[in-house]
Each structure stands twice: as structure tokens, then as C-alpha cells.
C-alpha angles and dihedrals in degrees: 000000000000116000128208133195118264100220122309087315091103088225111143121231136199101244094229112044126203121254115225098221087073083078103047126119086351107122119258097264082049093053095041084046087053100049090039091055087048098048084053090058103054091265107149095150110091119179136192151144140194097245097069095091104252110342091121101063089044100048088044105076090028093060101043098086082059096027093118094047101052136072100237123192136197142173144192122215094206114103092203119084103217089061094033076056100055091040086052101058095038085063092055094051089046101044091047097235137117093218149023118230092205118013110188135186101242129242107340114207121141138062083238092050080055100054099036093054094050106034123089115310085003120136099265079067097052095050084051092060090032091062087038082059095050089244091119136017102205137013129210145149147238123223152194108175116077099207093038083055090049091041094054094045088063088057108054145002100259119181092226152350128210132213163143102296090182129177084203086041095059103036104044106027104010096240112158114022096087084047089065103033086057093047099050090047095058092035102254121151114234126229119196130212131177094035080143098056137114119170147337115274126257102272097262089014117144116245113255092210109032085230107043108084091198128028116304123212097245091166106098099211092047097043091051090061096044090050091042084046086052092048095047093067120082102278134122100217148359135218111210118203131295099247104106090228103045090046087054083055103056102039089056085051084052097048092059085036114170127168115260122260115241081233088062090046086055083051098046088047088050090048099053093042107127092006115124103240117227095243142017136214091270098021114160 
């Protein structure tokens, strides 16, 4: 598996990260089977948050063997710092480390997510403190909301930001490119999801994959181009989706990683003409 630099930090990082949600509600020999497999293909990048239902408490136990030799993530989705606080140190406990290499506020979406994390007591204070205390390295955010990511990453010098780096996204709504462009102005590494996507489910429509909340590629030719699309921006990695087959998938794409030809880019555009994309550039 190819490896690219987080940052300036000159930490090394698997191309393609595992999303937590593989491991939840899979029993503990599942979830040990899962990050072993992943350790065996190059993956270093592990990534999870409390509010996967109990991934946690799954990838936890089954990381700890590797735990000094990955790059492990985590996030709270609370903009307070008291409670960021307390959901901070309750992943530690359940994930079975002493630090976070990257803690990140999750999912940033709204102009009021935006206020409240970086008022006064709010959670951009406590990570401050956290990585002062030696609880986390980097801190970073996640985000869905186009303006609020450029917006934040006017107001402080994050490590990282993480979000959709998307082939419908780009083509059909233009969510993503002024992410980049910001965060390689101010010098923050960027961090993709939903390479895999398509497009937004049918209002009421069943999920095809129980832990994709949109369309997932499932083709694997066509999911080969999406994910190379995603790695040949300028990102340095991507986390695939959470269904244990389609994250396979996608991690044995990344190992044979190529850029992507400006012909299979014609072919990508072609392909997302007329589907919704999952976000837009102020999507809340």
C-alpha cells in the first residue's frame, strides 16, 4: 500500500484508511479478523468516531496489538468543551490508548456548529488544551458544509480536515475543489470520504448497503476509477465505506493505485451527468 505524508508532519500515511464502521456490531473475533487483514495490506490509517454505534468498543480491543504502529483518529460530535471533554476521554478508555494521533470536531455543518466550536468554552478550546496534555497530536475537522470548511480554515491552523472528495460531487454540484484549494493555501492536509459514492438515495428509499447511508459504487470497474479520481487530488488518503465488502474492495483498488487519465475522467463526468450528488457546496 502506498503511503503519503500527512502535512508537513512527515508522518506517513496508508493511501487508502479504515473506516471504523466496518467493525460495528461484528462480533470481537470479526473485528480482530478486519484490522488484522488490514494491517497485512499496508493499512496504518485507522479511523472512528462515537457516534458509530459501537465501533469503539469493537476496534478497541482489536487495535491494541498495532496500536503503536497506526495512525489512529478519532472525533466528537459535541461543540462545548465540557462535554467534548467527557466524550474525549471515554474514547480513549474504549479504544484502549493514551493518545489520539488526530482528534477532530465531527462533521461540521452549520453556521451554529461553527459559533459554538469556536466561541468561548467551545470545543476548538478544549483540543487545544487536549494536544497541550499530550491526550491528542493533531486536530483537525470533518466537515459537510463547503463555506463553514473555508470559513474554519480562516480561524485557526488545523492539521487536517476531512471530507467528501467526491467524482458526482464535482461534477454535478462543485463540492470539494474550494475545500482543497483553502487547505492547501493555509497549509492543511486534506483527508477524502465518499470516494465510493454515487448519489443520494430516493426520499423513503431502502438502503442498498445497511451502512451506506447514499448509493455506493458496487461496480468494481467503476469503483476503481471513482476511488483513483479521489487519489489523484491532492489528498493524502482516503477512507472507503464502512460495508466490509465494499472496503475490501477498495483497499485492493489502493494497493495497485495509478492517477487517473484525463480520458477516464471524460468517462467519470459522463457517467455523473443528471445524478443528485450527495452534498453541495452549503449543504447542512
Amino acid at each position: 500500500m502506498q503511503k503519503r505524508e500527512y502535512g508537513n508532519t512527515g508522518e506517513m500515511l496508508s493511501i487508502i484508511g479504515f473506516a471504523g464502521i466496518v467493525v460495528r456490531d461484528v462480533d470481537s473475533r470479526t473485528a480482530a479478523d478486519d484490522v488484522a487483514w488490514s494491517i497485512d495490506h499496508g493499512i496504518n490509517y485507522f479511523d472512528v468516531a462515537p457516534g458509530y454505534g459501537n465501533a469503539q468498543n469493537m476496534l478497541g480491543p482489536a487495535l491494541e496489538p498495532y496500536r503503536n504502529d497506526v495512525f489512529l483518529a478519532c472525533k466528537t460530535k459535541f461543540r462545548d468543551g465540557k462535554t467534548a471533554r467527557e466524550d474525549l476521554e471515554n474514547s480513549l478508555r474504549l479504544l484502549r490508548t493514551d493518545h489520539f494521533d488526530l482528534y477532530q470536531m465531527h462533521a461540521m455543518t452549520t453556521w451554529d456548529d461553527y459559533d459554538q466550536a469556536i466561541g468561548p468554552d467551545g470545543v476548538l478550546e478544549l483540543m487545544i488544551r487536549a494536544r497541550d496534555e499530550g491526550l491528542i497530536r493533531h486536530i483537525g475537522f470533518s466537515v459537510h458544509s463547503a463555506e463553514v470548511a473555508v470559513k474554519l480554515l480562516d480561524q485557526f491552523q488545523f492539521d487536517s480536515v476531512l471530507f467528501p472528495v467526491n467524482w458526482v460531487n464535482y461534477f454535478e454540484s462543485g463540492f470539494g475543489p474550494q475545500i482543497i484549494e483553502k487547505a492547501e493555501s493555509v497549509g492543511t492536509a486534506r483527508l477524502a470520504l465518499k470516494g465510493m459514492a454515487s448519489h443520494q438515495l430516493a426520499h423513503g428509499g431502502q438502503r442498498v448497503r445497511e451502512k451506506c447511508w447514499y448509493h455506493p459504487v458496487q461496480d468494481r470497474e467503476l469503483a476503481e476509477l471513482a476511488i483513483r479520481f479521489t487519489l489523484s487530488q491532492p489528498v493524502t488518503a482516503a477512507i472507503p465505506p464502512g460495508d466490509p465488502d465494499l472496503f475490501r474492495m477498495a483497499v485492493e483498488i489502493g494497493q495497485d493505485f495509478t492517477p487517473i487519465t484525463e480520458e477516464e475522467t471524460e468517462r467519470l463526468r459522463s457517467t455523473a451527468a443528471g445524478l443528485e450528488p450527495i452534498f453541495s457546496p452549503a449543504h447542512a
